[in-house]
N, CA, C, O and CB atoms as a CASP TS submission, in Angstrom:
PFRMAT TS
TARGET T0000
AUTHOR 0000-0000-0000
METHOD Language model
MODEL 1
PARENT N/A
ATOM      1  N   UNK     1       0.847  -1.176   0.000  1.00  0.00           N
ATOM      2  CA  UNK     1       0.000   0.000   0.000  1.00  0.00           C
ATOM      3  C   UNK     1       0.886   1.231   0.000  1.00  0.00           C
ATOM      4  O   UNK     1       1.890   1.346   0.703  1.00  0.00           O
ATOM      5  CB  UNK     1      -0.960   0.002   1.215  1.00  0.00           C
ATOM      6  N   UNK     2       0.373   2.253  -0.952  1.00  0.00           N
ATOM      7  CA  UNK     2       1.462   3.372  -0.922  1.00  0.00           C
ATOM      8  C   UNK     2       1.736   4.171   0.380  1.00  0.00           C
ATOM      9  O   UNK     2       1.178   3.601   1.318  1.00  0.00           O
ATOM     10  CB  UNK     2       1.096   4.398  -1.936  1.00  0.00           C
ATOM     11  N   UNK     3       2.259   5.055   0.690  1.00  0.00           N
ATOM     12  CA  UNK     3       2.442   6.098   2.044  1.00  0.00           C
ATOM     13  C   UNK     3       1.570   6.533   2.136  1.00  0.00           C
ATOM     14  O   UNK     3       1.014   6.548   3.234  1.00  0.00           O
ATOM     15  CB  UNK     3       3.305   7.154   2.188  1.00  0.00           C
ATOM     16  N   UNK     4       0.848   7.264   0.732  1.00  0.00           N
ATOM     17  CA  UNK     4       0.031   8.128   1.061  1.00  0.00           C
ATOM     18  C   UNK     4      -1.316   8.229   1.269  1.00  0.00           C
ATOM     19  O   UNK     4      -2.058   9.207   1.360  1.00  0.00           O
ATOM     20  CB  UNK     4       0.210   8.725   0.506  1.00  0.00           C
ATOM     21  N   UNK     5      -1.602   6.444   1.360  1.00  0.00           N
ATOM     22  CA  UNK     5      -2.678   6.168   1.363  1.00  0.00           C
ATOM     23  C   UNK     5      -2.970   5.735   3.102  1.00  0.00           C
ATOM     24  O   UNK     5      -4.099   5.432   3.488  1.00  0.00           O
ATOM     25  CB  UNK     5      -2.852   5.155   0.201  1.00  0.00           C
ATOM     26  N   UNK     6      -1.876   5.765   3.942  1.00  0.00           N
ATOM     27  CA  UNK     6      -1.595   5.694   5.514  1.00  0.00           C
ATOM     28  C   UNK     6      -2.581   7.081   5.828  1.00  0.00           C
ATOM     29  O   UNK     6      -3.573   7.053   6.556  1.00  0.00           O
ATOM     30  CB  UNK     6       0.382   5.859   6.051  1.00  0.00           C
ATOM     31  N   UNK     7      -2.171   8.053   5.248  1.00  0.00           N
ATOM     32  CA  UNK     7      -3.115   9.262   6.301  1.00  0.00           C
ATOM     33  C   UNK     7      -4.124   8.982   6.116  1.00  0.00           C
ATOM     34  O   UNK     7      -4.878   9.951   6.199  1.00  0.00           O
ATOM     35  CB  UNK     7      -3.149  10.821   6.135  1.00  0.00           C
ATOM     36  N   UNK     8      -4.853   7.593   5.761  1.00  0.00           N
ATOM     37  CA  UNK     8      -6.499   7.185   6.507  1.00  0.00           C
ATOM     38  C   UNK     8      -6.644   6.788   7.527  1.00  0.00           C
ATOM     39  O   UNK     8      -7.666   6.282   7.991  1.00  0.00           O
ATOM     40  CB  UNK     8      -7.286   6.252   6.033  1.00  0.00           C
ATOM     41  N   UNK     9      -5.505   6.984   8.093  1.00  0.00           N
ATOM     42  CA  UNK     9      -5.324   6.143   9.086  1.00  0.00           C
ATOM     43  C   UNK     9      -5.514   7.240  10.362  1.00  0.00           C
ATOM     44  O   UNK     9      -6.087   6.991  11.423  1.00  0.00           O
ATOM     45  CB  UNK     9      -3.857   5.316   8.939  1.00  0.00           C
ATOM     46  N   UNK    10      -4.832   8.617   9.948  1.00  0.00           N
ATOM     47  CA  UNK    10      -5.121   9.533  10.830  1.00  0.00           C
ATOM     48  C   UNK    10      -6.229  10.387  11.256  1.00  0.00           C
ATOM     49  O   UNK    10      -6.063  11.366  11.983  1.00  0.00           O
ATOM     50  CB  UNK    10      -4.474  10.089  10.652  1.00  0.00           C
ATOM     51  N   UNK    11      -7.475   9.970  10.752  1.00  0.00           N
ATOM     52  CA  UNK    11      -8.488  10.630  11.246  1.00  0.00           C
ATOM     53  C   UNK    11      -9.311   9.604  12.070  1.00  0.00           C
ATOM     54  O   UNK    11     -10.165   9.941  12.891  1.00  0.00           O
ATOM     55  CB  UNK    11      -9.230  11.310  10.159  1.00  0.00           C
ATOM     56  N   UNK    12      -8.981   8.330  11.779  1.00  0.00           N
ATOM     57  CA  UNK    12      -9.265   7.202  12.774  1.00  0.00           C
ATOM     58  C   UNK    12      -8.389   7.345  13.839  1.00  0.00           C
ATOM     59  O   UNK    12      -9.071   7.001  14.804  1.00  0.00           O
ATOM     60  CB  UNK    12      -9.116   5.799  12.211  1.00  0.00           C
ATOM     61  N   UNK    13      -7.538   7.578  14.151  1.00  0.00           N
ATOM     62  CA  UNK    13      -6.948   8.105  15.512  1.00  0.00           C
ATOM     63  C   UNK    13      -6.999   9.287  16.302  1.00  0.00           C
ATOM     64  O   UNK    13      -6.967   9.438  17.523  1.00  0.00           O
ATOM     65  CB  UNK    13      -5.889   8.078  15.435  1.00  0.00           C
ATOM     66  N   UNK    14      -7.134  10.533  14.849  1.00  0.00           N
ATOM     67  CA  UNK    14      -7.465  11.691  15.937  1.00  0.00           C
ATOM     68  C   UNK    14      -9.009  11.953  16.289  1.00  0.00           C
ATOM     69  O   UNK    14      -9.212  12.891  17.061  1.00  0.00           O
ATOM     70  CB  UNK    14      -6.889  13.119  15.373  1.00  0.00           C
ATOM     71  N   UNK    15     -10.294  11.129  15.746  1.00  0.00           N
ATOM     72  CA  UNK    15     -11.447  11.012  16.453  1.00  0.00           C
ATOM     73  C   UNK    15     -12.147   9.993  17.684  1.00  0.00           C
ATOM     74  O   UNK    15     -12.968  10.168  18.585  1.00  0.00           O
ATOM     75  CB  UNK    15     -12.059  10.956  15.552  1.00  0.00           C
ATOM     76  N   UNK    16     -11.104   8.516  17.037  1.00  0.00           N
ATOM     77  CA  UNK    16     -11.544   7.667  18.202  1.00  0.00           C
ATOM     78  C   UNK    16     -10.504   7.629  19.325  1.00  0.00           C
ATOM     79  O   UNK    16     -10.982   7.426  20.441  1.00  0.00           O
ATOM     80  CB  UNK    16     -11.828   6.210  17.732  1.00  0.00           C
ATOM     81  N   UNK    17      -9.216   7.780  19.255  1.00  0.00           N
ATOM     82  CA  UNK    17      -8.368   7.473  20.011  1.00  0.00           C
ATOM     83  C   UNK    17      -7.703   9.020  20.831  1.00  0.00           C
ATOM     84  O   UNK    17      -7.174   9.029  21.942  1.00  0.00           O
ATOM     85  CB  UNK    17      -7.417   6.574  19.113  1.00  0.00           C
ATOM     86  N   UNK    18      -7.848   9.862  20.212  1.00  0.00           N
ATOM     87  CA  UNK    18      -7.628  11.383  20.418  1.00  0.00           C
ATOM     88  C   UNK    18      -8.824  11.939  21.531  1.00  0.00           C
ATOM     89  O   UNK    18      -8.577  12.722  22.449  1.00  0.00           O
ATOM     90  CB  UNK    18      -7.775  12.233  18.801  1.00  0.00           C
ATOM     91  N   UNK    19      -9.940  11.454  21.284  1.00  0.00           N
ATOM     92  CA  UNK    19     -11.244  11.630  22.330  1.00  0.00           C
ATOM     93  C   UNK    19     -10.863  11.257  23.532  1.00  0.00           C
ATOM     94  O   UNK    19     -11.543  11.738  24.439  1.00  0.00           O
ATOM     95  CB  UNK    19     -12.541  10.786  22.031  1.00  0.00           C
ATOM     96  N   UNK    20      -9.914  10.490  23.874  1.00  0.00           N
ATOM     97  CA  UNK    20      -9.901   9.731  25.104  1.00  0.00           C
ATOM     98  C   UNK    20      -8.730  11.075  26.336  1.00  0.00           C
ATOM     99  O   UNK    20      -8.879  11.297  27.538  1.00  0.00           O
ATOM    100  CB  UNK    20      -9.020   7.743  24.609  1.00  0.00           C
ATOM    101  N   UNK    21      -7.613  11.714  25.291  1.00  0.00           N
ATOM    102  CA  UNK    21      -7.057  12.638  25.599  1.00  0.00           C
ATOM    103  C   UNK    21      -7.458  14.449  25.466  1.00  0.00           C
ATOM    104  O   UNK    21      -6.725  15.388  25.775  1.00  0.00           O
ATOM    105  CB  UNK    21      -6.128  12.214  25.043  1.00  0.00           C
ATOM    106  N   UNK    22      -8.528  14.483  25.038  1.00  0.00           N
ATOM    107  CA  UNK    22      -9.140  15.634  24.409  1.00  0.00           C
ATOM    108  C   UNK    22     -10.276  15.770  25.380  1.00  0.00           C
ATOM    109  O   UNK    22     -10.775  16.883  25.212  1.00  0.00           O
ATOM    110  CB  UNK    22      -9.576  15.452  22.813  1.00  0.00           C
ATOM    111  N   UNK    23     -10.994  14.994  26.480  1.00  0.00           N
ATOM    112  CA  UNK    23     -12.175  14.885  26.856  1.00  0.00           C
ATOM    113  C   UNK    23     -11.892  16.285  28.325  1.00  0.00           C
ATOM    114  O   UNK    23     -11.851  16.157  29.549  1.00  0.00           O
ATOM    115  CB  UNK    23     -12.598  12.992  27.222  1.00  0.00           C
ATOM    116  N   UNK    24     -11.815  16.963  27.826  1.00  0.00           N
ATOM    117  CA  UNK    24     -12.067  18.396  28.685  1.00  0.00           C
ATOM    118  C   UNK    24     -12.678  19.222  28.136  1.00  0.00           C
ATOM    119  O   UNK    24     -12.863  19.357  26.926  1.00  0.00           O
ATOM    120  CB  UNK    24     -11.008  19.150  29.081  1.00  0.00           C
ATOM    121  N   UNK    25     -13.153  20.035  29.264  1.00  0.00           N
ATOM    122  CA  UNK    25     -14.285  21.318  29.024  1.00  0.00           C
ATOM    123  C   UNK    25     -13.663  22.667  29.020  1.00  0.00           C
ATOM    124  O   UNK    25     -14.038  23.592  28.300  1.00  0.00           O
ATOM    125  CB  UNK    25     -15.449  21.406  30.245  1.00  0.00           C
ATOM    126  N   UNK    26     -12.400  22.729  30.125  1.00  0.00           N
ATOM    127  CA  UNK    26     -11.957  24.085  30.592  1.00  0.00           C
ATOM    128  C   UNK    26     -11.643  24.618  29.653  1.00  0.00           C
ATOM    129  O   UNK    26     -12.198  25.622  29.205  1.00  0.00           O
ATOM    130  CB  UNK    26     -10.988  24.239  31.474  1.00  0.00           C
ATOM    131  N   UNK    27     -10.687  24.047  29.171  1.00  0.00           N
ATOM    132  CA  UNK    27     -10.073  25.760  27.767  1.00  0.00           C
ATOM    133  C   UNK    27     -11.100  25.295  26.669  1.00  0.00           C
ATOM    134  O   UNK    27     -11.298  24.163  26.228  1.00  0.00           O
ATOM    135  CB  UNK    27      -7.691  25.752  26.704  1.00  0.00           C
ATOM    136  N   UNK    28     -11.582  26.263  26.414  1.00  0.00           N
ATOM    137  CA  UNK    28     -12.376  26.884  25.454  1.00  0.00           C
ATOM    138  C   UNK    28     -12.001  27.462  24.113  1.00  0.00           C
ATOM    139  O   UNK    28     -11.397  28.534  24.089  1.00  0.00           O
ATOM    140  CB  UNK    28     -12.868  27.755  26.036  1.00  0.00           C
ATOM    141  N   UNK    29     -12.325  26.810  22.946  1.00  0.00           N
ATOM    142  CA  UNK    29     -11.363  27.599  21.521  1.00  0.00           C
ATOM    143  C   UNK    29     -12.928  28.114  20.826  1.00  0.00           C
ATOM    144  O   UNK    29     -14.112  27.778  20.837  1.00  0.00           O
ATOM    145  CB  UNK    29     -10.080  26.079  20.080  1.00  0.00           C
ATOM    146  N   UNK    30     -12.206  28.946  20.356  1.00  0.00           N
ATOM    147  CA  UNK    30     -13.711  29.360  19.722  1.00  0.00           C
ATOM    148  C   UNK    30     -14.961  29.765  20.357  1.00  0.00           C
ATOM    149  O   UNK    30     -15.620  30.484  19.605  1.00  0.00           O
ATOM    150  CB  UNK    30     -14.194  28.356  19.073  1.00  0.00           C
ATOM    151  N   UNK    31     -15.563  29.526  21.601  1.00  0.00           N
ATOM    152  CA  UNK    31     -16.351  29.549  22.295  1.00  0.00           C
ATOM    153  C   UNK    31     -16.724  28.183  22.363  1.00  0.00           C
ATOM    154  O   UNK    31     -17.660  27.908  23.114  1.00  0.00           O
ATOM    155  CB  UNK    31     -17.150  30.419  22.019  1.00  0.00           C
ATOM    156  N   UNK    32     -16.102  27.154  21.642  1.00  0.00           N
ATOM    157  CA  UNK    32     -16.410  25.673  22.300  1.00  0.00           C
ATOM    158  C   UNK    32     -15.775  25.008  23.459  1.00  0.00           C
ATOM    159  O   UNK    32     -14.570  25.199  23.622  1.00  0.00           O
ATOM    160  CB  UNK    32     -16.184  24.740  21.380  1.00  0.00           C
ATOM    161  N   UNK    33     -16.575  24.073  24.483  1.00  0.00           N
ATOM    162  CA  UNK    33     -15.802  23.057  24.994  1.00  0.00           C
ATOM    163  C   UNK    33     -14.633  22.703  24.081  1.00  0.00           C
ATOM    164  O   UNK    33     -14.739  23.087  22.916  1.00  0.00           O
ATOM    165  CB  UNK    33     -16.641  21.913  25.246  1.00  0.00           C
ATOM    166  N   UNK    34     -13.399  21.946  24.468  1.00  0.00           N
ATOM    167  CA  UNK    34     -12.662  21.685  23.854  1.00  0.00           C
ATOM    168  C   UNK    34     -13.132  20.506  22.969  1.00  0.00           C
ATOM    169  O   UNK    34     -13.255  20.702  21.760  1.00  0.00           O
ATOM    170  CB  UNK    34     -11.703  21.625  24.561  1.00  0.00           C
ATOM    171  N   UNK    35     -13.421  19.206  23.541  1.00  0.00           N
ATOM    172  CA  UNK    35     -13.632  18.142  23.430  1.00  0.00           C
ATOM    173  C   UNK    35     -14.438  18.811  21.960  1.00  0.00           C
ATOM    174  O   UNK    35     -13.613  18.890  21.050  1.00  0.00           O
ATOM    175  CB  UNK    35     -14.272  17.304  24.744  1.00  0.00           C
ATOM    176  N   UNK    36     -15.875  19.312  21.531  1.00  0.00           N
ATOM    177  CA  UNK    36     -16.752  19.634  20.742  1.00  0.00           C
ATOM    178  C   UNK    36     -15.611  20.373  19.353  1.00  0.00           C
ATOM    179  O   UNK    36     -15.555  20.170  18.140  1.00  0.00           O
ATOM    180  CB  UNK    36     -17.946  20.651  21.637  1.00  0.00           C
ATOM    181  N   UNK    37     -14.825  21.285  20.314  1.00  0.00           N
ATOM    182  CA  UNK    37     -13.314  21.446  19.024  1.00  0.00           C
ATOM    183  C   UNK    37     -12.702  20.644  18.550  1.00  0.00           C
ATOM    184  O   UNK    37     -12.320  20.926  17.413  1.00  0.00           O
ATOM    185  CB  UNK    37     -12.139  22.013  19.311  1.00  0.00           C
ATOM    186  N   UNK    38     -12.334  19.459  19.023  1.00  0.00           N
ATOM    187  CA  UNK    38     -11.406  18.342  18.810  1.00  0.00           C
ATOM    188  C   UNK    38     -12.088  17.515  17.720  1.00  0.00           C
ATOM    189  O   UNK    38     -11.453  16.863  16.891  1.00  0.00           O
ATOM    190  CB  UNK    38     -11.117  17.480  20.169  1.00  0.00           C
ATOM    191  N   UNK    39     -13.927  17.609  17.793  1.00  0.00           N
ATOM    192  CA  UNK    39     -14.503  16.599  16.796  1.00  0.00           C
ATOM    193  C   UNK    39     -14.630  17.169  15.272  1.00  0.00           C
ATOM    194  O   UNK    39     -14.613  16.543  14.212  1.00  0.00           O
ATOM    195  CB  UNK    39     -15.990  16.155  17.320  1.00  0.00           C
ATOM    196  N   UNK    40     -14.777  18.711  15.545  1.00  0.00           N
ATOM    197  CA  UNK    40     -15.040  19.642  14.580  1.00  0.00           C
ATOM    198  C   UNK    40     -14.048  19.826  13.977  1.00  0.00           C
ATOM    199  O   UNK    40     -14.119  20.065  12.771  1.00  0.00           O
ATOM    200  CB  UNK    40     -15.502  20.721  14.924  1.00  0.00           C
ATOM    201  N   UNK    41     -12.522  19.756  14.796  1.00  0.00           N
ATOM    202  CA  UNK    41     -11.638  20.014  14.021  1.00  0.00           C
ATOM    203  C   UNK    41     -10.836  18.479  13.028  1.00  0.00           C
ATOM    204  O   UNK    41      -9.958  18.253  12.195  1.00  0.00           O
ATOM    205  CB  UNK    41     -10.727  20.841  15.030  1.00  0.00           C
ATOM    206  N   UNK    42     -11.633  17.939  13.656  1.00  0.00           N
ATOM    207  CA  UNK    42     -11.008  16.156  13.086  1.00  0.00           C
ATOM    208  C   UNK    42     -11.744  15.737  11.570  1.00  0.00           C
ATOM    209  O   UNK    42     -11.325  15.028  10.655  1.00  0.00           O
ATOM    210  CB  UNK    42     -11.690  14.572  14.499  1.00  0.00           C
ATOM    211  N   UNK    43     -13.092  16.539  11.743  1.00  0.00           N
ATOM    212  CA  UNK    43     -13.888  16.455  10.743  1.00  0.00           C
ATOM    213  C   UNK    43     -13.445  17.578   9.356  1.00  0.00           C
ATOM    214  O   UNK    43     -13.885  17.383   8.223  1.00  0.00           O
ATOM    215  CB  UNK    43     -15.302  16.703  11.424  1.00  0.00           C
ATOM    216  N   UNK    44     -12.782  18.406   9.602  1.00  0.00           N
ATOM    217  CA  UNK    44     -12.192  19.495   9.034  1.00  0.00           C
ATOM    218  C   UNK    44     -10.898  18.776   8.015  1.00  0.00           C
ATOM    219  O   UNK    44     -10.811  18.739   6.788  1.00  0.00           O
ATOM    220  CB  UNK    44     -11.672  20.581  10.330  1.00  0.00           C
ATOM    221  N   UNK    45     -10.146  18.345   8.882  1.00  0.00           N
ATOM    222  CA  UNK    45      -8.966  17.839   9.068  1.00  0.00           C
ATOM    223  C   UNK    45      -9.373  16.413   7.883  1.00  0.00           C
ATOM    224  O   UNK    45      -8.920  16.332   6.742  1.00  0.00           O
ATOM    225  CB  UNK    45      -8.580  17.552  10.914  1.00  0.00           C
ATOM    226  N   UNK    46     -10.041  15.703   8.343  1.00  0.00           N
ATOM    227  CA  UNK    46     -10.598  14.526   7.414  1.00  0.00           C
ATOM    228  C   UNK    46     -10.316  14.876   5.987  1.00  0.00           C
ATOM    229  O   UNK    46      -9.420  14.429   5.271  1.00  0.00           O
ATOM    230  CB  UNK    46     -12.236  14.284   7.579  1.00  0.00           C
ATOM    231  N   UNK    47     -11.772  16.256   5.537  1.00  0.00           N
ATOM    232  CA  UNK    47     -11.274  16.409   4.355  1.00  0.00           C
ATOM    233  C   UNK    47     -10.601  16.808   3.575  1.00  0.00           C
ATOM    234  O   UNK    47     -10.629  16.873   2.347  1.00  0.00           O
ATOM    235  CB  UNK    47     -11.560  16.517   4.049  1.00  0.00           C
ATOM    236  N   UNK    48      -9.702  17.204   4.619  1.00  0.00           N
ATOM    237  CA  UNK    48      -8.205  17.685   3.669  1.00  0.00           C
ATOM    238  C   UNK    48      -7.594  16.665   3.370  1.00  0.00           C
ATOM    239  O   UNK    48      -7.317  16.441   2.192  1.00  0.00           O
ATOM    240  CB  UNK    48      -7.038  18.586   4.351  1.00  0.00           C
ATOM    241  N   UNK    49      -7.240  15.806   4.382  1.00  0.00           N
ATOM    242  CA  UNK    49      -6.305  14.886   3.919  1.00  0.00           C
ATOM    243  C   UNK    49      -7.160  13.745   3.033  1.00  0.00           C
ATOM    244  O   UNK    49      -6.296  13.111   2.426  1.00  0.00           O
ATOM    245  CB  UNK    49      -5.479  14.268   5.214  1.00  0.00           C
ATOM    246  N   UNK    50      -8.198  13.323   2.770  1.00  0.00           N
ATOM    247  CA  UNK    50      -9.214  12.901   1.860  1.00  0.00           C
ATOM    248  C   UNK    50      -8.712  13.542   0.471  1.00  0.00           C
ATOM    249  O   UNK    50      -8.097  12.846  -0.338  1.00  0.00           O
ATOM    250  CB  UNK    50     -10.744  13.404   2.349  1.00  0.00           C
ATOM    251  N   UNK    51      -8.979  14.805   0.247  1.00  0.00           N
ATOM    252  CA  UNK    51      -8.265  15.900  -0.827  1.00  0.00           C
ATOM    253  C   UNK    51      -7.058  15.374  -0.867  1.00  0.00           C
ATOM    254  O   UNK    51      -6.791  14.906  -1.974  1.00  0.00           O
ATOM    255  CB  UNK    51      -8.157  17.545  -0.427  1.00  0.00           C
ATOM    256  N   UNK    52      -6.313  15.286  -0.155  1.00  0.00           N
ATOM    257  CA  UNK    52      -4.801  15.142  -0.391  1.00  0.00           C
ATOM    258  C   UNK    52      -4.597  13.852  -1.511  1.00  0.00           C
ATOM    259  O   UNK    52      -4.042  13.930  -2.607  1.00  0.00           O
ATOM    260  CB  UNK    52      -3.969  14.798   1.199  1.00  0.00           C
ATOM    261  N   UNK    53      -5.278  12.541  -0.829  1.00  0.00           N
ATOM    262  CA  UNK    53      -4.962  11.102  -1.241  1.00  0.00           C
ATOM    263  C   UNK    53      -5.619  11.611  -2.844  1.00  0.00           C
ATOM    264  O   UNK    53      -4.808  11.632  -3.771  1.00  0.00           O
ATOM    265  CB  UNK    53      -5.895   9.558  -0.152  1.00  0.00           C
ATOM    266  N   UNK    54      -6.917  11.967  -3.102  1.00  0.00           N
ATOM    267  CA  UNK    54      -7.613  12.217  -4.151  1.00  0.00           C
ATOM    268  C   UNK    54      -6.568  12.860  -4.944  1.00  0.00           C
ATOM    269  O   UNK    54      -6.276  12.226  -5.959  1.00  0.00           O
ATOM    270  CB  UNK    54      -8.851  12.972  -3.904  1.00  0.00           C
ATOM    271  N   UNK    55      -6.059  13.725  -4.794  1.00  0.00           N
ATOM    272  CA  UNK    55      -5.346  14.310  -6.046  1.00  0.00           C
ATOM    273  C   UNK    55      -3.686  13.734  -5.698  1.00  0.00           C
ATOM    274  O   UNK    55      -2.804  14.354  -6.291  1.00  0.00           O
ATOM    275  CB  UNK    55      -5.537  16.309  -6.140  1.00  0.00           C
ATOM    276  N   UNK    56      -3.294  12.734  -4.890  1.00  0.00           N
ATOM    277  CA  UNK    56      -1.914  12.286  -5.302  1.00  0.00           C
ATOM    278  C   UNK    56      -1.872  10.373  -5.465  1.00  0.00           C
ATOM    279  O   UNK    56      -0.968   9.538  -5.510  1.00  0.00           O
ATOM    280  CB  UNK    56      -0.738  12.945  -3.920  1.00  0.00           C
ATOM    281  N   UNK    57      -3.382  10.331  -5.513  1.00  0.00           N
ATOM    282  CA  UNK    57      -3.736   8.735  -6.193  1.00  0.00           C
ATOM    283  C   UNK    57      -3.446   8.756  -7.622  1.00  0.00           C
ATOM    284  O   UNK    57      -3.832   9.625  -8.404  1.00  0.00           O
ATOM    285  CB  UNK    57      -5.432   8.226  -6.071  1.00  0.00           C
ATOM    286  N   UNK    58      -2.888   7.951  -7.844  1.00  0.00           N
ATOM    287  CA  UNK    58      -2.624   7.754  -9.407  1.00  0.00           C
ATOM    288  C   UNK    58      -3.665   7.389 -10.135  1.00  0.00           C
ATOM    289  O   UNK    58      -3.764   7.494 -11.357  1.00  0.00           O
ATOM    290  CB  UNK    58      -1.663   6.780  -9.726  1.00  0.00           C
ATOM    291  N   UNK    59      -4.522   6.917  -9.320  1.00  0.00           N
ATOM    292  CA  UNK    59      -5.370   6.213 -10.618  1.00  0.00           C
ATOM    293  C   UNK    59      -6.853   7.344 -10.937  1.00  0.00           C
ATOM    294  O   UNK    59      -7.816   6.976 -11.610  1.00  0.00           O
ATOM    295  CB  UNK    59      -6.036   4.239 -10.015  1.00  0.00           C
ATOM    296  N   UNK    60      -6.737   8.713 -10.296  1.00  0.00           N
ATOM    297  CA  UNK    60      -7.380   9.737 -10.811  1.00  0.00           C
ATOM    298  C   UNK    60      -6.639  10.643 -11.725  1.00  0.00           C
ATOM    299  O   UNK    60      -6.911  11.826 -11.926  1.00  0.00           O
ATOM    300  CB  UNK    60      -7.871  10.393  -9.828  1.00  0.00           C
ATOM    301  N   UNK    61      -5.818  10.061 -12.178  1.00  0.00           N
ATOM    302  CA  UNK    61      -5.469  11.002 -13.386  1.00  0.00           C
ATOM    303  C   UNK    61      -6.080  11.264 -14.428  1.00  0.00           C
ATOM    304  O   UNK    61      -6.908  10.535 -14.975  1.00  0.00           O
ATOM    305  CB  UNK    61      -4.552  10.753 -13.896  1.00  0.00           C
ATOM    306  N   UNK    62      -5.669  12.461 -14.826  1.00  0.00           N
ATOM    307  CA  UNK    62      -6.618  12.611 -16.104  1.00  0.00           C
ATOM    308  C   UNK    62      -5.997  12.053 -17.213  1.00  0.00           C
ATOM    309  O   UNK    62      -4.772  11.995 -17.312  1.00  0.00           O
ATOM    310  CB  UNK    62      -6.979  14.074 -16.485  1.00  0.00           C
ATOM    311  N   UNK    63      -6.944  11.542 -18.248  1.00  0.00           N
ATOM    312  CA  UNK    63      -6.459  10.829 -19.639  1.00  0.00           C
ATOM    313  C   UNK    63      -6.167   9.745 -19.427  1.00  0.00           C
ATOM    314  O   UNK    63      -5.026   9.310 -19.584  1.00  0.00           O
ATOM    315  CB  UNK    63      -5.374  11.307 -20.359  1.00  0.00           C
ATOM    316  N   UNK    64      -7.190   9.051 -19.004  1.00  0.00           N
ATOM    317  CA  UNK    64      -6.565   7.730 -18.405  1.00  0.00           C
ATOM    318  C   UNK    64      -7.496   6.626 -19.533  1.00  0.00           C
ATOM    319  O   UNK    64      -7.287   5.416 -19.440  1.00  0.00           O
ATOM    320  CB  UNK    64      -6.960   7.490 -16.336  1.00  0.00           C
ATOM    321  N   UNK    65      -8.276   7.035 -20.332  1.00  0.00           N
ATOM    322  CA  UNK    65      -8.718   6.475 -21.648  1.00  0.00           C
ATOM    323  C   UNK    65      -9.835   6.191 -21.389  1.00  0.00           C
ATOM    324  O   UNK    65     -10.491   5.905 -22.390  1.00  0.00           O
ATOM    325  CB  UNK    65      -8.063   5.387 -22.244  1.00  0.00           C
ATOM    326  N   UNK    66     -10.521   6.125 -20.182  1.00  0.00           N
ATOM    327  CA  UNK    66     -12.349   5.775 -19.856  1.00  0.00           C
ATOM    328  C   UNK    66     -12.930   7.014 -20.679  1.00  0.00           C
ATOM    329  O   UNK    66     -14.145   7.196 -20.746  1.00  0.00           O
ATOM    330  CB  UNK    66     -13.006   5.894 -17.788  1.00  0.00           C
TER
END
């Protein structure tokens, strides 16, 4: 499997496994609990690196004869 197909791997860790270290209220970003930042920002975060794999997968190239 290529490298760059591993950062799927990182939004499965920073939502299920990141929750377990993130589960506070006190500091506040944005006007959120933290924890409510941590999900929002994981979900953010997702589709970038989603974007990322999409345009450095080879097999979305263009001219590919379909």
């Amino acid at each position: 499997m290529s490298t760059f197909k591993w950062l799927t791997v990182l939004p499965f860790i920073g939502l299920l496994v990141g929750v377990y270290f993130a589960n506070r209220v006190t500091p506040f970003v944005f006007g959120l609990p933290f924890l409510m930042f941590w999900c929002i920002l994981w979900v953010v975060l997702t589709s970038i690196i989603m974007a990322i794999i999409y345009k450095t997968d080879p097999a979305n190239k263009e001219g590919d004869g379909s």
